[in-house]
SEZAPA-406784 format. One record per residue (C-alpha): z, x, y; residue in one letter. Coordinates in steps of 0.2 Angstrom, whole numbers, plus 5000, padded with zeros to 4 digits. Layout:
N
ZXYA
...
END
This chain:
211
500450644919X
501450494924X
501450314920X
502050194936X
502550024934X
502349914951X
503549754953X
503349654966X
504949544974X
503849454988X
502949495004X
503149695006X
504549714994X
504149814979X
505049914963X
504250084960X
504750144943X
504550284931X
505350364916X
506250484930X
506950344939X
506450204952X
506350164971X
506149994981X
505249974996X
505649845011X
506949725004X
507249565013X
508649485019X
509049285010X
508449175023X
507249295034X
505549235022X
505149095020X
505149025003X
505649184996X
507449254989X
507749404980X
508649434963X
510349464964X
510149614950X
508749734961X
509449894954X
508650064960X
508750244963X
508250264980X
507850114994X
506450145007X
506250025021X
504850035033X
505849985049X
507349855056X
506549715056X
507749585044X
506049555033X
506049715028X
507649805030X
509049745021X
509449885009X
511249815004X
510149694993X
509749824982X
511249894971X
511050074971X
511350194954X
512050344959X
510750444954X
509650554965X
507950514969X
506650544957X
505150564968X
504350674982X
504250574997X
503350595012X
503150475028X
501750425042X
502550355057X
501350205066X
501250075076X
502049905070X
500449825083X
499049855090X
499449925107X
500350085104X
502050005098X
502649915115X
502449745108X
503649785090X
503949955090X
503350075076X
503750085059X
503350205043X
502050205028X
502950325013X
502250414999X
502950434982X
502450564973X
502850564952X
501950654935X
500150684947X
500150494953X
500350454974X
501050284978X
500750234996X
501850085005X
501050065022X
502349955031X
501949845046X
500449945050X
499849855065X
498149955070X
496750055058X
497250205056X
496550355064X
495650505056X
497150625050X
498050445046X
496550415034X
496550585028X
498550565019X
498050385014X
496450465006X
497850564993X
498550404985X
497950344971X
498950164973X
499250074990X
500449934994X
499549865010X
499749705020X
498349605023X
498749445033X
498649475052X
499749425068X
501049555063X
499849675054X
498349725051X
497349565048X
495949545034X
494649625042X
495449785045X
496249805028X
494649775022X
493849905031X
495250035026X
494849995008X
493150035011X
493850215018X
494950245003X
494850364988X
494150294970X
494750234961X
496250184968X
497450024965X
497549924981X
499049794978X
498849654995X
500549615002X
501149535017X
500249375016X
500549165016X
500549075000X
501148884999X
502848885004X
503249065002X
502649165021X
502849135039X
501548995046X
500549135057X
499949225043X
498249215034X
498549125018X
497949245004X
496449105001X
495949145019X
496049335017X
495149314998X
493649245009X
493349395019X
494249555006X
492849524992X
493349564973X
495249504974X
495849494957X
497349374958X
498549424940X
499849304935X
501049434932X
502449494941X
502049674938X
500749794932X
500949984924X
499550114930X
499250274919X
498950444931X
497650454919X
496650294919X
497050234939X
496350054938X
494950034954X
495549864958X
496149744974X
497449644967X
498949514971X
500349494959X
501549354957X
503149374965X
504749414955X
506249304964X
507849224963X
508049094947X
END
């Protein structure tokens, strides 16, 4: 049994932590976001970016402990598009495992996934998926691999426009909300799921950031 508390820094970056320790995914370099800076303090374990793109790489932001990493990790490799990788290359959805509980970052995926794809994602019981088109999947797909997924499961949306914070060709999260049905927007910055009790929701949270 574990408990896993989610933090979330802004568009795909996330803090993944435990009692054994934590993990980041895809910090962001200062400048590369729009509207959206990262603490100076981000302190983890381990740090996990997707692929080299500056919006998702920059894992000198995250001040490493020493320690080794707490979790089992396990990667997909797909396409950061929809034709195959040749118009951005590829880049890599990961799975933490901790205490019975599977936490799934899938990246820049570009394309739905295919059937042994859908089969790994099926073993997570939350998912950190991105939601706003042009360089991912848009609405309508990561609606459709919601449909696909295990319950309950937590999906946390990522990868979306909101006011000042996002790049102009993304969905804003208002557009996506009218076509992913049941978003439960929460005003926190985080939220702690129980191996025991996995909460069967498709949530945003508020990002954490710079003060």
């Amino acid at each position: 049994m574990a408990n896993v508390r989610i933090q979330y820094y802004g568009h795909s970056c996330f803090k993944v932590s435990t009692e054994s320790g934590s993990a980041v995914f895809d910090p962001y370099e200062d400048g590369s976001v729009p509207g959206t800076t990262l603490p100076e303090d981000l302190k983890a374990d381990a740090v996990f970016c997707s692929h080299d793109h500056h919006d998702h790489n920059a894992a000198g932001q995250v001040k490493l402990t020493g320690r080794a990493c707490p979790f089992g990790v396990s990667f997909l490799t797909v396409p950061h598009d929809d034709a195959n990788g040749e118009k951005r290359g590829f880049c890599r959805i990961t799975f933490l495992e901790t205490g019975g509980l599977t936490v799934a970052h899938l990246g820049d995926l570009g394309r739905l996934p295919t059937e042994d794809e859908y089969e790994k994602l099926g073993q997570a019981d939350i998912l950190l998926i991105p939601c706003a088109g042009f360089y991912t999947i848009d609405a309508e797909e990561t609606k459709e691999i919601i449909r696909r997924l295990k319950t309950p499961s937590l999906k946390i949306l990522m990868h979306y426009r909101e006011g000042s914070r996002g790049y102009d060709v993304q969905k804003t999260i208002s557009e996506v909300m009218q076509i992913i049905p049941g978003v439960v927007r929460l005003p926190e910055t985080e939220i702690t799921a129980d191996s025991r009790a996995v909460p069967d929701q498709i949530i945003t949270l508020e990002p954490l950031q710079a003060e």
